[in-house]
C-alpha positions as CSV (number, residue, x, y, z in Angstrom):
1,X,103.6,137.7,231.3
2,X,106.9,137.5,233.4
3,X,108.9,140.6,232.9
4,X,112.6,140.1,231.8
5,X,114.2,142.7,234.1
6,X,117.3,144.5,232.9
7,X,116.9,147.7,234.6
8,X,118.8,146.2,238.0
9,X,120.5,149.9,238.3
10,X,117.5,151.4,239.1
11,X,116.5,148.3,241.7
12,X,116.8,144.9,242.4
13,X,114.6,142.0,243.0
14,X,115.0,141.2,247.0
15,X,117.0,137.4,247.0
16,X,114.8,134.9,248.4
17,X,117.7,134.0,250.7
18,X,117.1,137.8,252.0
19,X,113.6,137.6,252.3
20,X,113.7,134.5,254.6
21,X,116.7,135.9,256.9
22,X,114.3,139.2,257.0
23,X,110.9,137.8,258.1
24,X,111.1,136.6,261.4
25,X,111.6,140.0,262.5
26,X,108.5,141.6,261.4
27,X,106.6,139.3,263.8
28,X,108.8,136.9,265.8
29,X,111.4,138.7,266.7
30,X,109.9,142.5,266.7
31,X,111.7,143.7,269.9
32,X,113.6,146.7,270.0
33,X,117.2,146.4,269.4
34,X,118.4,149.2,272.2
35,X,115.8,147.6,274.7
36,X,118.0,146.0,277.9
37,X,116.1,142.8,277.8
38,X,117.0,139.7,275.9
39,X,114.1,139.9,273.7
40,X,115.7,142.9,272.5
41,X,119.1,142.1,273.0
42,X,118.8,138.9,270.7
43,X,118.0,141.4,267.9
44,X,120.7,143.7,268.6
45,X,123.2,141.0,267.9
46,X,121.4,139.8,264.6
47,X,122.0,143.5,263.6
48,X,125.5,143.5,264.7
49,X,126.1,140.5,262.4
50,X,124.9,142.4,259.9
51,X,126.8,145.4,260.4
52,X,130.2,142.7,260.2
53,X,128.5,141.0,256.5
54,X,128.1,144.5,255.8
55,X,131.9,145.3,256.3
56,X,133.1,142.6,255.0
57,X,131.8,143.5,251.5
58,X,134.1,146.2,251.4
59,X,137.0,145.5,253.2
60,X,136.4,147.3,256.4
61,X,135.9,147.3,260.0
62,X,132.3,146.8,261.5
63,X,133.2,150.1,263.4
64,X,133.3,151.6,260.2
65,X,129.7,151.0,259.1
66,X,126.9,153.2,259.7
67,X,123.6,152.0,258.8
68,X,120.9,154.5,256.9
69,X,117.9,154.8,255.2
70,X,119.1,154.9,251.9
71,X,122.3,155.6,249.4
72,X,120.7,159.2,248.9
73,X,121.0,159.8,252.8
74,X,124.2,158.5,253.0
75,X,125.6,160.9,250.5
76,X,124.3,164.1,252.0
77,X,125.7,162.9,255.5
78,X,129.2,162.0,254.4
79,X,129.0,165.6,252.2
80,X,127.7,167.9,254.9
81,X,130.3,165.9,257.5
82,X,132.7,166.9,255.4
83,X,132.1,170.5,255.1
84,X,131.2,170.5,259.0
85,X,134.2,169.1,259.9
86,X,135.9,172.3,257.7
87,X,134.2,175.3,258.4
88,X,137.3,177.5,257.4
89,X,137.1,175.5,253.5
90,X,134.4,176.7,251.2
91,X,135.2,174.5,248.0
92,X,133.9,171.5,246.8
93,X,134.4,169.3,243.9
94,X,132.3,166.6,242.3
95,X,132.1,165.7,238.7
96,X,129.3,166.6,236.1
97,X,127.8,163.0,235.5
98,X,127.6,162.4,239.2
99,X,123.8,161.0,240.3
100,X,121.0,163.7,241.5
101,X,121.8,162.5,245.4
102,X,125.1,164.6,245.1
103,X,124.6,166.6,241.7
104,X,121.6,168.4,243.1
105,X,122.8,169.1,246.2
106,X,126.7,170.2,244.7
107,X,124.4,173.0,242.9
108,X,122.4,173.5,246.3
109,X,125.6,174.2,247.6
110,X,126.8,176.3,245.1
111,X,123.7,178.4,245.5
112,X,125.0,179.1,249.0
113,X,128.0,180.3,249.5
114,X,130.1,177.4,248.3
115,X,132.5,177.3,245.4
116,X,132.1,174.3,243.7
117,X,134.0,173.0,241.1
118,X,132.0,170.2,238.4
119,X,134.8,168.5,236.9
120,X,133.5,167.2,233.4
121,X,133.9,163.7,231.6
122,X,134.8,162.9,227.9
123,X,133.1,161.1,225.2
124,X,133.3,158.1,226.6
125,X,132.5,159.8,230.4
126,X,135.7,159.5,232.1
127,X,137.0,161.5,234.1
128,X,139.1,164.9,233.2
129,X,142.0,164.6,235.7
130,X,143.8,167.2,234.7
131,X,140.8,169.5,235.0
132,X,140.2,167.9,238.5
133,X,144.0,168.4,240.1
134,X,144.0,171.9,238.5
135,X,141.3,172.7,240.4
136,X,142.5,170.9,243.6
137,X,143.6,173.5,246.7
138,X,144.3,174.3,250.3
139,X,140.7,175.9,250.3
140,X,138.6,172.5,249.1
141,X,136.5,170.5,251.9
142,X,135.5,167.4,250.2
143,X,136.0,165.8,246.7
144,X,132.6,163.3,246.0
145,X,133.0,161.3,243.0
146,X,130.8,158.7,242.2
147,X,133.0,154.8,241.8
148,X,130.6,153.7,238.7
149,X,128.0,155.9,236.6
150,X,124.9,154.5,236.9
151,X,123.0,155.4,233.5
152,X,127.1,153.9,231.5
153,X,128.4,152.1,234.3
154,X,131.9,153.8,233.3
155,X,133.6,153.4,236.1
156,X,136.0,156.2,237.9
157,X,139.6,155.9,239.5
158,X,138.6,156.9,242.7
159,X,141.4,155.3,245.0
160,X,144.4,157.0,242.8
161,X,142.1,160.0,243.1
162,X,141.5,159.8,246.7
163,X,145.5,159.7,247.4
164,X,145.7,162.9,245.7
165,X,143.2,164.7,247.7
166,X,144.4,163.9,250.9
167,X,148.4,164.8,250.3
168,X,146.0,168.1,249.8
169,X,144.4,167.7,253.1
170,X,140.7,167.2,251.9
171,X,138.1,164.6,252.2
172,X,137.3,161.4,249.8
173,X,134.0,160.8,249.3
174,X,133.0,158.4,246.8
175,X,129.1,157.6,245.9
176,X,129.8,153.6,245.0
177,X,125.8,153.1,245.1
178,X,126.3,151.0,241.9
179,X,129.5,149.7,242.5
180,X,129.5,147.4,245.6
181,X,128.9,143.8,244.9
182,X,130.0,144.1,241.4
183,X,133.5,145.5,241.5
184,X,136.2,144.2,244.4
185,X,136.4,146.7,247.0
186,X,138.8,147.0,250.0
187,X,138.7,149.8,251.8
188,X,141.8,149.2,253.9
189,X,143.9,149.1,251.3
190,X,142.9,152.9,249.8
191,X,142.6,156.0,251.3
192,X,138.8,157.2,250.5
193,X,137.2,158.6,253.7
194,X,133.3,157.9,253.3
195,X,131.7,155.4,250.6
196,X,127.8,155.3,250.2
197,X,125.9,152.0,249.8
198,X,122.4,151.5,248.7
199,X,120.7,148.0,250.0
200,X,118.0,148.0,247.2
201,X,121.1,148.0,244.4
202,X,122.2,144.4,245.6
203,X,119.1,142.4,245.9
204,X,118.2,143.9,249.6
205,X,114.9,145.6,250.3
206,X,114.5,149.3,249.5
207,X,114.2,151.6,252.4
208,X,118.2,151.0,254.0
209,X,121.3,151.6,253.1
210,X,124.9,152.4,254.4
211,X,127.5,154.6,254.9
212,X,131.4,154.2,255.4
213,X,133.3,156.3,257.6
214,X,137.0,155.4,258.2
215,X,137.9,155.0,261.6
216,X,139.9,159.1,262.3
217,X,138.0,161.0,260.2
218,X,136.1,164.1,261.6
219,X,132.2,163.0,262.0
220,X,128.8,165.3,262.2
221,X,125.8,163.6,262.5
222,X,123.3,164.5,259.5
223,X,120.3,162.9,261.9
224,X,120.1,163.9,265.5
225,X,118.7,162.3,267.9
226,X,119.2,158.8,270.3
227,X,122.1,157.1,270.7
228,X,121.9,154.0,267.7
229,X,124.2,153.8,265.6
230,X,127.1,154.9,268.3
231,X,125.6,158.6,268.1
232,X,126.1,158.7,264.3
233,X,122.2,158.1,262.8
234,X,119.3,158.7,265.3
235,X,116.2,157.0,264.9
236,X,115.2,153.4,266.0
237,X,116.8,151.0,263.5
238,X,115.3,149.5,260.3
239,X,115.7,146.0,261.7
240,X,114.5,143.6,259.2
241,X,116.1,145.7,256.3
242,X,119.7,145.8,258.0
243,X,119.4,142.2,258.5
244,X,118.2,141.9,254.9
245,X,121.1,144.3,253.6
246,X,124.1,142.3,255.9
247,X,122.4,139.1,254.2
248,X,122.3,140.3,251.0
249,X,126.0,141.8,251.3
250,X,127.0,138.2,251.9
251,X,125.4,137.0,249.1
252,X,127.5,139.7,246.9
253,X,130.6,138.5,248.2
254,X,129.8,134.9,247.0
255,X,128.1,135.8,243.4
256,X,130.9,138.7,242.4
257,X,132.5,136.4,240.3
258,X,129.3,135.3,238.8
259,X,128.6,139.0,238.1
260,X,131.8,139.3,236.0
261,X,131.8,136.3,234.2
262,X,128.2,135.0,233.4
263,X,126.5,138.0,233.7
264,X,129.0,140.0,231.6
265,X,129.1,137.6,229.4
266,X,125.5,138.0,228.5
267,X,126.1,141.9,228.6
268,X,128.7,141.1,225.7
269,X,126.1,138.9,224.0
270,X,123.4,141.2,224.2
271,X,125.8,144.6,223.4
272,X,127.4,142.7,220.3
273,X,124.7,141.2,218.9
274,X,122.3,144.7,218.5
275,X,125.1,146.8,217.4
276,X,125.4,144.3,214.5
277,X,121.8,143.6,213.6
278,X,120.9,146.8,214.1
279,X,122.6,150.0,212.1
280,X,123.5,153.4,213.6
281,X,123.7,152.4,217.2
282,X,126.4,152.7,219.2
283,X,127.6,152.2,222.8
284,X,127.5,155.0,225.2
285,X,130.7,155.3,227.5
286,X,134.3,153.5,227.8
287,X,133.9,149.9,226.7
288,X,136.2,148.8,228.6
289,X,136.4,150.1,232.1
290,X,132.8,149.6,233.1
291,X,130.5,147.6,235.4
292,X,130.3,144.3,233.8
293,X,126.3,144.7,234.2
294,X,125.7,147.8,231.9
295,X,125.3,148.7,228.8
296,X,124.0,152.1,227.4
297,X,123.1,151.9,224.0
298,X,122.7,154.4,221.5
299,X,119.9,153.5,218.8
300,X,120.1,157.4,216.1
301,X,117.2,158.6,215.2
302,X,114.3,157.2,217.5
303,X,112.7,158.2,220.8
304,X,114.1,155.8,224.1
305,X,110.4,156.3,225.7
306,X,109.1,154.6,222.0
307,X,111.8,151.6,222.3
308,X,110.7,151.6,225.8
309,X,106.8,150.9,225.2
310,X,107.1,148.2,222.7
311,X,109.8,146.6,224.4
312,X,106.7,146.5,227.3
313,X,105.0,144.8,224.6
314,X,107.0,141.7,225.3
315,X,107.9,141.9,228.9
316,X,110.6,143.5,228.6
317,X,111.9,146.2,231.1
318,X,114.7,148.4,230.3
319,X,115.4,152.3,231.0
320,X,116.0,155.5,229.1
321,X,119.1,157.6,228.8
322,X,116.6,160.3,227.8
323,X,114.6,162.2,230.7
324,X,111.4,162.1,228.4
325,X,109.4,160.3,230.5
326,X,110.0,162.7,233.5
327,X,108.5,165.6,231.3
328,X,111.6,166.9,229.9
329,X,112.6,166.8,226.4
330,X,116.3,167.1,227.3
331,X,118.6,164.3,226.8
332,X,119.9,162.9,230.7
333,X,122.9,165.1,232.3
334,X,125.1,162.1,232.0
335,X,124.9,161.9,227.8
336,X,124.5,165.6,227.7
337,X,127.7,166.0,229.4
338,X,129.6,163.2,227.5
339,X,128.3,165.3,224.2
340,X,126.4,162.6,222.6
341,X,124.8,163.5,219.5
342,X,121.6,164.7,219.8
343,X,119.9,162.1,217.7
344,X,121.6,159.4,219.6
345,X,121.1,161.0,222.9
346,X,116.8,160.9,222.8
347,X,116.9,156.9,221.8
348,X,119.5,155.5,224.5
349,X,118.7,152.8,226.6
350,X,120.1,151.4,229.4
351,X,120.1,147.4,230.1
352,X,121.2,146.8,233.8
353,X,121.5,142.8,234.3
354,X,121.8,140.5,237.3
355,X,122.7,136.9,238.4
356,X,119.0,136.5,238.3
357,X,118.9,137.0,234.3
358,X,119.1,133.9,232.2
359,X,120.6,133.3,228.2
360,X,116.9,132.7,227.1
361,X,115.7,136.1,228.5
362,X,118.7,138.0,226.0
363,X,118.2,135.8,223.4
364,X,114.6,136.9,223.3
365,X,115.7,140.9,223.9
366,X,117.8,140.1,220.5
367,X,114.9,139.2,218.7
368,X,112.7,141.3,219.2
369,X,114.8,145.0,219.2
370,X,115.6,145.1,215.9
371,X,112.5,144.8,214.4
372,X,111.1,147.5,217.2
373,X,113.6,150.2,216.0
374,X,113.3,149.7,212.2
375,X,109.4,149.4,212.8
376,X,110.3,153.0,214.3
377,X,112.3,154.2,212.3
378,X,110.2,153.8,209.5
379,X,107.9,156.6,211.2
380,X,111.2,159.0,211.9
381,X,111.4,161.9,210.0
382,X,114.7,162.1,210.9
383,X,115.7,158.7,209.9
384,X,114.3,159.4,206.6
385,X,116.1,163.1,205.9
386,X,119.4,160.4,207.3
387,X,118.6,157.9,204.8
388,X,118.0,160.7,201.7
389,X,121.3,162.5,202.8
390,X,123.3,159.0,202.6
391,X,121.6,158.1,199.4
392,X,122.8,161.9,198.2
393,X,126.1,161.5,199.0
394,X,126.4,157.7,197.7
């Protein structure tokens, strides 16, 4: 059965375009890039290309880019530069929905010796602003704030946020993992310091990403070692997956529009036609200001992992907003901090689409959710003490 995939936030199918551009240099062209021969000099410019694709995405210099393992990597070193570049500042802030590459280590910092502020989101997971410039001083290092949520796709105002924090002489970080290739993004036009990129989020291979530094701002290496990367990454490169990322970043540029009119219009399709087919479901975060990809929704009174394994039945691949299948019975951070209702909380799903998905693919989804969640409902005990108390009170 061929899966209909709409759980592109968590990864990506690599394009075929990316695949071609990345083979030749697994076995043709395996030389290594810092070698002083042209057999290795020939790849060093194919990753220099790359590195330009790459900055072009966002609006930047090639200077500017620094190429990593993965987004993960790229938000510890942009965090840790931060605070290494500050040693007298012992504050940092980040938000309460952010994703476990800088959530965990925000409360790893906090463990020792940091103050650090977790600025929390509404119903609909924005942003409290006030709550974030209150809390803004002399003493914070670094600000890292994620540019979309990847479980809502809410998306924050991280360049108006990033002018604020330097007038107070900190560093911007911004986690935009989910955001680049779906949202316009021009670096050289806002004042955000570092911005982490994951390759395997826009149709490149898993195993690279990147990281942003503006050309000025203060610089510690998170990896020592050789001198790639101008000094700012040791380690030999990941050839054939920077080549696949700057191809794949080139691709973005070209299919954004795509992304926010096609594919959002099958989010729209998909959204609107479950929350009227199917009662007591709701969607999770701001309607509005969101990656025009995602959709969380809220389906009261069943279990996501349940939706989740008869959704299988059919080929269809979607992901929780509930930690369930991790172990946990606790809702996610993200809708625990948002204060979804309990019962809505356990049966969220999130569908994450891509240029790749077609109308037939959500017109099947439509037809067969809604049978899956009455069929589950059915054996809720909490759906039927629901039902009883609505019948009561009628």
């Amino acid at each position: 059965m061929k899966p209909i995939y709409l759980d592109n936030n968590a990864t990506t199918r690599v394009a075929p375009e990316v695949v071609e551009e990345m083979l030749p240099y697994f076995s043709t062209y395996y030389g290594n890039p810092s070698s002083m021969y042209t057999f290795g000099g020939n790849v060093a410019k194919k990753i220099k290309e790359a590195r330009a694709k790459t900055a072009d995405l966002l609006g930047a210099q090639p200077e500017e880019i620094i190429f990593t393992s993965c987004g993960t990597e790229s938000d510890s070193t942009a965090i840790w530069a931060a605070l290494r570049a500050n040693p007298g500042k012992r504050h940092v802030i980040t938000s309460n929905v952010e994703h476990p590459a800088v959530k965990n280590l925000g409360e790893y910092l906090a463990r020792n010796g940091y103050r650090v502020t977790f600025v929390p989101v509404d119903r609909q997971g924005r942003l409290d602003l006030d709550h974030l410039y209150a809390h803004l001083s002399d003493d914070t290092a670094v600000v890292s704030l994620m540019w979309a949520n990847n479980e809502t796709g809410v998306l924050f105002p991280v360049e108006a946020v990033a002018e604020r924090v330097h007038k107070r002489g900190a560093v911007f970080h911004t986690d935009a993992v989910q955001a680049v290739g779906k949202v316009p993004i021009q670096m050289a036009e806002n004042k955000i310091d570092m911005l982490a990129l994951s390759g395997h989020k826009l149709h490149a291979p898993k195993g690279v990403g990147a990281l942003y530094v503006r050309r000025g701002t203060k610089f510690a290496p998170f990896l020592l070692g050789g001198h790639q990367e101008n000094g700012r990454r040791g380690g030999t490169e990941n050839v054939a997956g920077i080549i696949g990322l700057g191809k794949a970043a080139e691709l973005a540029a070209a299919k954004m529009e795509e992304e926010n009119t096609r594919v959002k219009a099958m989010r729209d399709k998909l959204e609107q036609t479950l929350l009227e087919r199917i009662p007591n479901a709701m969607v999770n975060g701001d309607p509005a200001d969101r990656l025009p990809n995602t959709s969380s929704i809220a389906f009261e009174f069943v279990e996501g992992e349940s939706i989740l394994l008869m959704m299988d039945e059919f080929g269809i691949c979607a992901s929780s907003g509930s930690a369930c299948t991790s172990g946990s019975l606790e809702p996610s951070h993200v809708l625990r901090a948002m204060d979804v209702p309990f019962t809505a909380a356990h049966g969220s799903i999130r569908f994450s689409l891509s240029i790749y998905n077609t109308e037939a693919e959500i017109d099947l989804v439509i037809e067969k959710l809604p049978p899956i969640i009455e069929r589950l409902r059915k054996m809720s005990p909490f759906w039927s003490e629901a039902a009883g108390a609505c019948r009561t009170a009628v």
